[in-house]
C-alpha positions in Angstrom: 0.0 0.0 0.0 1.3 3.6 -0.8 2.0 5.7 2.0 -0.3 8.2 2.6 2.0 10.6 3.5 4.5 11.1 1.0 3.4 11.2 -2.9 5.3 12.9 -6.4 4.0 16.2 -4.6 6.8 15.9 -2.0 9.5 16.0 -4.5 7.7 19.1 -6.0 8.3 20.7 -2.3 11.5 19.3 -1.4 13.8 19.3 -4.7 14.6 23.2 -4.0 15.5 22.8 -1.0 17.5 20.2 -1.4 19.6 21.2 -4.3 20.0 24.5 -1.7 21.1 22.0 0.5 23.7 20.4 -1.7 25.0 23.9 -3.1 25.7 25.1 0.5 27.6 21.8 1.8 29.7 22.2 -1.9 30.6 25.8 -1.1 31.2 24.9 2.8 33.7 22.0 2.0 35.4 24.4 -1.1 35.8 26.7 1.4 37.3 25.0 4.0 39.7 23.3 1.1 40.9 26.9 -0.1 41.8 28.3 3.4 42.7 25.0 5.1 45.6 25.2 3.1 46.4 28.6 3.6 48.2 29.2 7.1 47.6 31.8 9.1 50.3 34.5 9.9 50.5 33.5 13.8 51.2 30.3 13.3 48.6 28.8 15.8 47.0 26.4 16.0 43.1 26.0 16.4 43.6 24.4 19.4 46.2 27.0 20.8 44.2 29.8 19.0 41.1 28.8 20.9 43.0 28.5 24.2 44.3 32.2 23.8 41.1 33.2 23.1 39.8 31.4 26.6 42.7 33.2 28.3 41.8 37.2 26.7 37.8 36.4 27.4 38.7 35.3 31.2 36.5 32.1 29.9 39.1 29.9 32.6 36.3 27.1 33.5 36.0 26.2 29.7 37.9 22.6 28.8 39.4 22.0 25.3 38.9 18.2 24.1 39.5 17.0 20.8 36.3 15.3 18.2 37.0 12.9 15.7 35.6 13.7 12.3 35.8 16.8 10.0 33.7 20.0 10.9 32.1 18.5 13.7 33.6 21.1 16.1 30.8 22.3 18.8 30.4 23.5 22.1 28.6 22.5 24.5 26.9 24.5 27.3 26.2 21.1 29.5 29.6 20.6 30.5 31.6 24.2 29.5 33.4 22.1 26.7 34.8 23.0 23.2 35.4 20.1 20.9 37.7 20.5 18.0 38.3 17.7 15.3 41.6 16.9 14.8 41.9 19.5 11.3 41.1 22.3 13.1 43.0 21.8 16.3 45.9 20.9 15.4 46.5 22.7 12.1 47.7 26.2 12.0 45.0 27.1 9.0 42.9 30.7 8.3 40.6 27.9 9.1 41.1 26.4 11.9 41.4 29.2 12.9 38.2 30.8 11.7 36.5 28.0 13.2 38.0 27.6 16.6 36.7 31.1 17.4 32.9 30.8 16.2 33.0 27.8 18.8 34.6 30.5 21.1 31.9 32.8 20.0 29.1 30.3 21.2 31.0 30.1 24.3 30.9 33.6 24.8 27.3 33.8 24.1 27.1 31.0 27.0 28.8 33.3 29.0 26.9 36.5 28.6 23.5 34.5 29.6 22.8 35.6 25.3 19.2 35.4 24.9 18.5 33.9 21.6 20.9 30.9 22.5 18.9 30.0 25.5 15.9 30.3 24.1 17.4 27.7 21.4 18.5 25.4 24.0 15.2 25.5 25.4 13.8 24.4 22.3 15.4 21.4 21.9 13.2 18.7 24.1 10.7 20.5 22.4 12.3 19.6 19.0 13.1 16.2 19.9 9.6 14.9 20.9 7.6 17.1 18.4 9.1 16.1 15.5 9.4 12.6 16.3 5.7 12.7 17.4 4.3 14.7 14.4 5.1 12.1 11.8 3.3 9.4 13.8 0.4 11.7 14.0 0.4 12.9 11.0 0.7 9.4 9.1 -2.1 7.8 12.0 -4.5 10.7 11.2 -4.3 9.9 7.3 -4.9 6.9 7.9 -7.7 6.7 10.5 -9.2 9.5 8.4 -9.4 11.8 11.6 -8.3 15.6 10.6 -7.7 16.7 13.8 -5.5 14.4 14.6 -3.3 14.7 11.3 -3.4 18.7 11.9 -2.1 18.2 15.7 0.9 16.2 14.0 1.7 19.0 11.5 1.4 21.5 14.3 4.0 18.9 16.3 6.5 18.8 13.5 6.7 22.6 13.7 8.6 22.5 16.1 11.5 21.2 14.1 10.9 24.6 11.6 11.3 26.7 14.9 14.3 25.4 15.8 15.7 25.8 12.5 14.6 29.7 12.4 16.0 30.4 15.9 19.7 28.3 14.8 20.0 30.6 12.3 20.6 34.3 14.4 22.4 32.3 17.2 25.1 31.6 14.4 25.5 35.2 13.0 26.1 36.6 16.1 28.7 33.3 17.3 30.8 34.4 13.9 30.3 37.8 14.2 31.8 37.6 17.7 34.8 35.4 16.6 35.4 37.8 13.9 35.8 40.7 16.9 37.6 37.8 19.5 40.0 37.6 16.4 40.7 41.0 15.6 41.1 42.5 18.7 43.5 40.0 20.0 45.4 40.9 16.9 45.2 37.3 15.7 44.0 38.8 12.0 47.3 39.9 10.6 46.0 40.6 7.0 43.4 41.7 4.8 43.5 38.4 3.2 43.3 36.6 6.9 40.0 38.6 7.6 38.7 37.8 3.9 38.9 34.3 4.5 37.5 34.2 7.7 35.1 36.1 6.8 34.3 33.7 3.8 34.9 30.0 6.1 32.1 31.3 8.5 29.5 32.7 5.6 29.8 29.3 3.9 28.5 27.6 7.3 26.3 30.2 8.0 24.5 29.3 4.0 24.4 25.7 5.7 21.5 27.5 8.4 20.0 29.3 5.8 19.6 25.2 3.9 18.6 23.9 7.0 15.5 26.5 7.4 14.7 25.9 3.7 14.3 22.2 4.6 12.3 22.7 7.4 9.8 25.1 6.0 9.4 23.3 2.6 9.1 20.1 4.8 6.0 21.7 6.7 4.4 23.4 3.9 3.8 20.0 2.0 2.9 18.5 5.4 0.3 21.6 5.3 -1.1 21.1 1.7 -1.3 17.3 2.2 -3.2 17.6 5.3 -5.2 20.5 4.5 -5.9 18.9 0.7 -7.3 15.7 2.7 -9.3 17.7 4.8 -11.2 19.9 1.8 -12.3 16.5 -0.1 -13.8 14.7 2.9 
């Protein structure tokens, strides 16, 4: 039996996105290829680059562990810990360096009690259960033939959108703040140093906007489908 919930319509809503997907993890990794080989003129590190960074910001209860994988670098407000992969700590890249700091940034947004990230983070159990829950509803509803139930899923699965919208500022501002942390430490040398910083972080920051694409798209034909059952009973 065919699914009920997904159709040749959901290609129709999805393909954009997608492709926008694709196009922004292409630029991402060809920007992280271009200025992962071009070293920066102090000569750190990510991981020592991020450490004096910790020192200048008084940020002393943070801990520095190492990830494995590539651009999976995070940090986590749980535990006060920045994780860099092994290509951005121990490499002395416009890169890695670019990247150490919009972890930094995060961690100074931690710090600063910064409103949007807490209101992210507040989001998430929210996320978790809502969109994990709204394709059961949605799909049971469909089924069963009961509209109400089917709309409650859709308005479940929102949640997932939301969370994508509210990423997407918490970001800016993390990059923007590493851009500053990097400058005024004197740790951009060049005009060339802050060109490719500036272009590592836009090409993650594209990555957000891909992400909230997704979402939406994702909801709208949840929408139509729903609302298109709903109209012909």
């Amino acid at each position: 039996m065919m699914n009920p919930m997904f159709n040749i319509n959901y290609l129709v809503y999805m393909l954009p996105a997608l492709l926008l997907g694709l196009i922004a993890q292409v630029y991402v990794q060809s920007r992280y290829n271009k200025w992962s080989k071009v070293q920066n003129r102090s000569g750190m590190s990510g991981a020592q680059v991020a450490q004096r960074l910790i020192e200048r910001q008084g940020m002393h209860n943070l801990q520095l562990k190492g990830i494995a994988g590539q651009l999976t670098d995070h940090y986590d407000p749980r535990n006060k810990t920045l994780a860099l992969s092994q290509g951005v700590a121990q490499t002395s890249s416009v890169a890695a360096m670019a990247i150490a700091a919009h972890e930094l940034g995060h961690a100074q947004q931690d710090k600063d009690n910064y409103l949007p990230m807490r209101l992210r983070s507040a989001l998430v159990p929210m996320v978790n259960i809502g969109t994990n829950l709204g394709w059961i509803l949605i799909m049971l509803g469909l089924i069963i033939q009961i509209s109400g139930l089917a709309w409650l899923g859709v308005i479940a699965f929102s949640a997932g959108a939301i969370f994508s919208v509210a990423t997407l500022p918490v970001e800016l501002n993390a990059s923007r703040r590493a851009r500053v942390m990097l400058k005024s430490s004197g740790l951009i040398m060049t005009q060339a140093e802050d060109q490719g910083v500036k272009q590592v972080l836009n090409a993650a920051a594209l990555t957000y906007v891909a992400a909230i694409a997704t979402s939406l798209m994702q909801l709208l034909y949840f929408v139509s489908l729903v609302g298109g059952r709903s109209r012909r009973r």
